[in-house]
C-alpha positions as CSV (number, residue, x, y, z in Angstrom):
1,X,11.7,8.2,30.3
2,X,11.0,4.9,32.4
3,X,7.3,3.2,31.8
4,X,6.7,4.8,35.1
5,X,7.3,8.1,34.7
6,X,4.5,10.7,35.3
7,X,5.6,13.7,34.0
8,X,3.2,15.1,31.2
9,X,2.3,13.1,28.2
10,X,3.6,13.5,24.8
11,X,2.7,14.8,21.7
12,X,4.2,12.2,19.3
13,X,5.0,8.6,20.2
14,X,7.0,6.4,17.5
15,X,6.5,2.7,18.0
16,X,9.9,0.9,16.1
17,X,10.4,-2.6,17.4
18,X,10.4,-6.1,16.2
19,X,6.9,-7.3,16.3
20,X,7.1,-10.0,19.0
21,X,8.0,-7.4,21.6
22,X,5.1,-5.1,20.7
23,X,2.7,-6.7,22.8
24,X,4.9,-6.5,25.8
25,X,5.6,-3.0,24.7
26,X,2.4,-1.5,24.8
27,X,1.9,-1.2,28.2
28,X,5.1,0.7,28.4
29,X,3.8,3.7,27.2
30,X,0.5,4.4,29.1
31,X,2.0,7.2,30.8
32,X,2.7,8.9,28.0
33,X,-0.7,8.9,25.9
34,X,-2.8,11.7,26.9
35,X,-5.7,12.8,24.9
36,X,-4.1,14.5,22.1
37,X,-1.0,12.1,21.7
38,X,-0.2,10.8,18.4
39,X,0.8,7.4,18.1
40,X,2.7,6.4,14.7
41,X,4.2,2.5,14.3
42,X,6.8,2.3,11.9
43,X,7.1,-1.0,11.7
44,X,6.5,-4.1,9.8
45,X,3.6,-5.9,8.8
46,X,-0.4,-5.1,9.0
47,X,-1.1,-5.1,12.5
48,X,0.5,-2.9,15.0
49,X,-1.6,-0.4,14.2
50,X,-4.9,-2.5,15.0
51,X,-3.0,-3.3,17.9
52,X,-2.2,0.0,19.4
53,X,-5.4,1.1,18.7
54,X,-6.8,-1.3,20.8
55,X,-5.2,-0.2,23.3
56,X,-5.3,3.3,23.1
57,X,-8.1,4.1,20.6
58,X,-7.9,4.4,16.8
59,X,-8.3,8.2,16.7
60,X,-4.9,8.1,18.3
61,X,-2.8,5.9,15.7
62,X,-2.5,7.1,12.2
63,X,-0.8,4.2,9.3
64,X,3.0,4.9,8.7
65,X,5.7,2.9,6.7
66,X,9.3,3.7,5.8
67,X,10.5,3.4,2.0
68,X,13.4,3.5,0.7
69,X,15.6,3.1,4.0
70,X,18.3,0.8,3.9
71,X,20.2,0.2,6.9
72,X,23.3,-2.8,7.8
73,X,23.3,-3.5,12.2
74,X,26.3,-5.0,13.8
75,X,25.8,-5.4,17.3
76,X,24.6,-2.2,18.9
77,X,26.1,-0.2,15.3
78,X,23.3,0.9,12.9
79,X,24.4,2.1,9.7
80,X,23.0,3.7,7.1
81,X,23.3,3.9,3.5
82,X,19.9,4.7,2.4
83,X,18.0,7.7,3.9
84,X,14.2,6.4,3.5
85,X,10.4,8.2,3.5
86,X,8.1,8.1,6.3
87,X,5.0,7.7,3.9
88,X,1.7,8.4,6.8
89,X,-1.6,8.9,7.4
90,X,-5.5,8.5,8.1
91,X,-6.5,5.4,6.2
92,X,-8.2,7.9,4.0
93,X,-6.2,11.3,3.3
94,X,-7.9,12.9,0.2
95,X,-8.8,15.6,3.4
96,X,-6.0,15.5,5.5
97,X,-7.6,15.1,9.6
98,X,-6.1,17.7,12.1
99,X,-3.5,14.8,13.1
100,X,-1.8,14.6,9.9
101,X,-1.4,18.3,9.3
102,X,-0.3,18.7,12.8
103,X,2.5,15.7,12.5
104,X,3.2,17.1,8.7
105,X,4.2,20.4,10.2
106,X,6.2,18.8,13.3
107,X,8.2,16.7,10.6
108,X,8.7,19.7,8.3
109,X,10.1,21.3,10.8
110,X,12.5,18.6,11.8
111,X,13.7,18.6,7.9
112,X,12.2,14.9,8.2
113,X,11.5,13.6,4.4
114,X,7.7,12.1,4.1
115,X,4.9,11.4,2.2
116,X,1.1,11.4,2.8
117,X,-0.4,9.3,0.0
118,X,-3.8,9.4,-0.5
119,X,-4.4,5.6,-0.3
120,X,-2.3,4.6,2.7
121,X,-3.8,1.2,3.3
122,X,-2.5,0.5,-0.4
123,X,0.7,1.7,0.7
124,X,1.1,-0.2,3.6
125,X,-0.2,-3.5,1.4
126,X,3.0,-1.9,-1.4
127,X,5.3,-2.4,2.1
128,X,3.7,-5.5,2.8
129,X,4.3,-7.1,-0.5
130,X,7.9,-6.0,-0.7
131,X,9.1,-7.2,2.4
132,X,7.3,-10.7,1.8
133,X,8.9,-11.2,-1.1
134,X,12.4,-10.4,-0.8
135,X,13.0,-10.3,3.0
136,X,12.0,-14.0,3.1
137,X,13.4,-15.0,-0.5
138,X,16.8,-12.9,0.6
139,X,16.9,-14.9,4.6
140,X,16.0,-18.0,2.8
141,X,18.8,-17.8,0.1
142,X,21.5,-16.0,2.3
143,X,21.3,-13.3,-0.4
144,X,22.0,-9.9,-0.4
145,X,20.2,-7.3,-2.9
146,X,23.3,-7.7,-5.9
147,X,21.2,-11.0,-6.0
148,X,18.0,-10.0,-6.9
149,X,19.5,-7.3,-9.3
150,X,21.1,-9.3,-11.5
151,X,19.4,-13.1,-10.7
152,X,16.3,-13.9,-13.0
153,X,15.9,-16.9,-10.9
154,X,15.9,-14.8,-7.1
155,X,13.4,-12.4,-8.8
156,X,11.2,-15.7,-9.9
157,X,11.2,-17.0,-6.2
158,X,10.5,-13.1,-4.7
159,X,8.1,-12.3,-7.4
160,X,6.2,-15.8,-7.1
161,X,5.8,-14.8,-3.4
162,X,4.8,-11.0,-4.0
163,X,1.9,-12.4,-6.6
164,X,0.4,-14.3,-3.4
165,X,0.1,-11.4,-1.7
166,X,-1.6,-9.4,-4.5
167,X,-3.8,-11.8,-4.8
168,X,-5.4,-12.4,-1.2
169,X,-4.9,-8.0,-1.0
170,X,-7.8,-8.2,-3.5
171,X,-9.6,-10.6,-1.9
172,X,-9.4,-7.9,1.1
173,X,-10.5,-5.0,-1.4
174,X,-7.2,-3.6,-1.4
175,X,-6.1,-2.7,-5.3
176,X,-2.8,-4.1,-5.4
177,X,-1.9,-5.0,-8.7
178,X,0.9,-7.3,-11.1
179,X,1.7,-3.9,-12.0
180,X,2.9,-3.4,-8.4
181,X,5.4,-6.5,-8.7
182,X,7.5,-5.7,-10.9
183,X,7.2,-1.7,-10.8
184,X,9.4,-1.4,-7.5
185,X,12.6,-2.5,-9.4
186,X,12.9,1.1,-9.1
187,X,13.4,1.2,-5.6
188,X,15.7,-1.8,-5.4
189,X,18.3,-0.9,-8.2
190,X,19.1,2.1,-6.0
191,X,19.8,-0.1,-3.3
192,X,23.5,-0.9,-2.2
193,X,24.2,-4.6,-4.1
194,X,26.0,-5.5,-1.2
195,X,23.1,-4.3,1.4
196,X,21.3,-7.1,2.7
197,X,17.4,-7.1,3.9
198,X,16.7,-6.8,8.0
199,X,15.5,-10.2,7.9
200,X,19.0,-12.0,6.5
201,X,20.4,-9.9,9.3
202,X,18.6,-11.3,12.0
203,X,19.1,-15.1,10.2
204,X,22.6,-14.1,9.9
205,X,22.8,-13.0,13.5
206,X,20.6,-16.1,14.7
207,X,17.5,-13.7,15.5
208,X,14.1,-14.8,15.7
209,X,12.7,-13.3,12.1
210,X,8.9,-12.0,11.7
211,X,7.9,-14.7,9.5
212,X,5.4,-15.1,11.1
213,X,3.9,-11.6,10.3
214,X,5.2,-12.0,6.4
215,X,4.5,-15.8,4.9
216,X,2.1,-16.6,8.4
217,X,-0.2,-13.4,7.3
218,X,0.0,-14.7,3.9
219,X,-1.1,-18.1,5.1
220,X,-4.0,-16.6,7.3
221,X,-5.3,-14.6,4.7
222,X,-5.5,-17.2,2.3
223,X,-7.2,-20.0,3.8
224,X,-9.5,-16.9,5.1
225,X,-10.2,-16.4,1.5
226,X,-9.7,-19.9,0.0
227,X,-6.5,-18.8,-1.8
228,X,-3.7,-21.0,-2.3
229,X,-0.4,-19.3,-1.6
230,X,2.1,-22.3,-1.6
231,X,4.8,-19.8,-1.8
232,X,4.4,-18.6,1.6
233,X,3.8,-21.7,3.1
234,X,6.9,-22.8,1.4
235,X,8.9,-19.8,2.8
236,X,7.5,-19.8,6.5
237,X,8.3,-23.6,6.7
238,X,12.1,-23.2,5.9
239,X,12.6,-19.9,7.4
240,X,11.0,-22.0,10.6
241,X,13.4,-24.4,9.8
242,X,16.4,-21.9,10.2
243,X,15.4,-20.7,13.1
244,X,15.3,-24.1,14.8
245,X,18.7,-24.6,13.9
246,X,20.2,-21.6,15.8
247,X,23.0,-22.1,18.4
């Protein structure tokens, strides 16, 4: 369907893009959100939802990530080798709302694999604090996840830049803890060692990154708070410094 297109609205809108076209992207879909539309963002970082519900109303938008899902692009080519979780929500789902039951059912019945945790402002803060960590460590290092498997020293850097994010997540009364750092080696020893992070893909493929949604959050939150995270600010500067370099 073309931004233009008037036929009836739908019932379920998934927002997955890079976040420097989401704002361009918005607009796009205004003939598709009618008054019982759900609007989920998949995507990274802490603000696309603030974002789309400004446009279109918070009761619209619930809180999504995806865990777990590891996927290698070439080109046009997408491949995956890691089935993830949708993990969604209210902010709040110890009663799930109407929305989520509705979008649980329409997911169950596309055999789609999800989660609806509780807490799901934690669990976008969990997302967050990954993808800081080693999506920036991995683009700045050229490393794929063997690397932080088996490196004490890429863990150090990664886990030096996940602690900054715990701490300005408490400052914004979200209980992320150290616990939190080191308890998703879980998830990244069942990654493929040769995988590497969407972030050393687009430095690989001389794409614009979203550091500026990773370490420049980080940044933002900390001088907000009066936290020093010279991690991030050591991370956004080089990854910066990549980017000025592409061809």
């Amino acid at each position: 369907k073309t931004p233009d297109d008037t036929s009836p609205p739908d019932d379920l809108i998934l927002v997955a893009l890079k976040h420097q076209h989401l704002a361009d992207a918005i607009p796009m879909i205004r003939h598709r959100v009618g008054e019982k539309t759900v609007i989920i963002s998949v995507m990274n970082g802490l603000d696309s939802e603030t974002m789309l519900a400004d446009a279109y109303g918070a009761e619209k938008v619930l809180y999504a990530v995806s865990i777990g899902l590891a996927a290698q692009r070439e080109g046009t080519d997408v491949e995956f080798t890691r089935i993830g979780m949708l993990h969604f929500g209210e902010a709040d789902n110890s009663i799930p709302s109407e929305q989520v039951k509705w979008t649980q059912n329409l997911l169950d019945a596309a055999e789609i694999a999800y989660q609806t945790p509780v807490d799901m402002i934690r669990t976008m803060w969990w997302k967050f604090m990954i993808n800081v960590g080693i999506n920036q460590t991995s683009a700045l290092l050229d490393a794929p996840y063997g690397v932080f498997q088996t490196s004490a020293h890429a863990k150090a850097i990664m886990e030096a830049a996940m602690r900054e994010v715990v701490a300005v997540a408490q400052a914004e009364n979200v209980n992320l803890r150290e616990a939190d750092v080191t308890g998703w080696y879980g998830t990244l020893e069942s990654v493929d060692p040769d995988g590497r992070t969407s972030m050393l893909q687009d430095v690989v493929a001389q794409r614009m990154t979203e550091v500026d949604i990773f370490a420049g959050k980080v940044i933002e939150l900390g001088q907000k708070h009066g936290i020093d995270v010279p991690v991030n600010q050591l991370l956004f500067h080089a990854i910066k410094t990549i980017e000025s370099r592409y061809k």
